[in-house]
C-alpha positions, 0 to 999 in steps of 0.5 A: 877374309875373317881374319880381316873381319876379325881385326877390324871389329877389334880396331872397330873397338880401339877407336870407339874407346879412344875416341869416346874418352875425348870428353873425359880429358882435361888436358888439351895434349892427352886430348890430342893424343887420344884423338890421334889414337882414335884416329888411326885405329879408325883408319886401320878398320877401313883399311881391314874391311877394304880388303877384306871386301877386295879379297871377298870379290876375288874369291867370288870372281867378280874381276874375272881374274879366275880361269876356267879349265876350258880356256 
């Protein structure tokens, strides 16, 4: 789950360094390139902290997926 943290700050700063570059480019095909860059790191930050929230709530039991030694 900080693993997940971890890289989806880092993917966080991929994107934000992408995306903030846009109006820096002259060329319409760097431009494109770089949203698409941008994109897709953003992307993978949401896909980082979903399932770093996922495996939050399964340690936490909040699905009932753990047993109890009662059962």
């Amino acid at each position: 789950m900080y693993i997940c943290a971890a890289f989806a700050l880092v993917s966080l700063w991929f994107a934000w360094t992408a995306l903030s570059s846009l109006e820096r480019l002259t060329d319409a095909a760097e431009r494109d390139i770089a949203a698409g860059y941008g994109w897709f790191w953003l992307f993978l930050a949401a896909v980082a902290t979903a399932f770093g929230v996922l495996s939050w709530a399964i340690v936490k039991g909040k699905f009932g997926l753990s047993k109890s030694a009662d059962e």
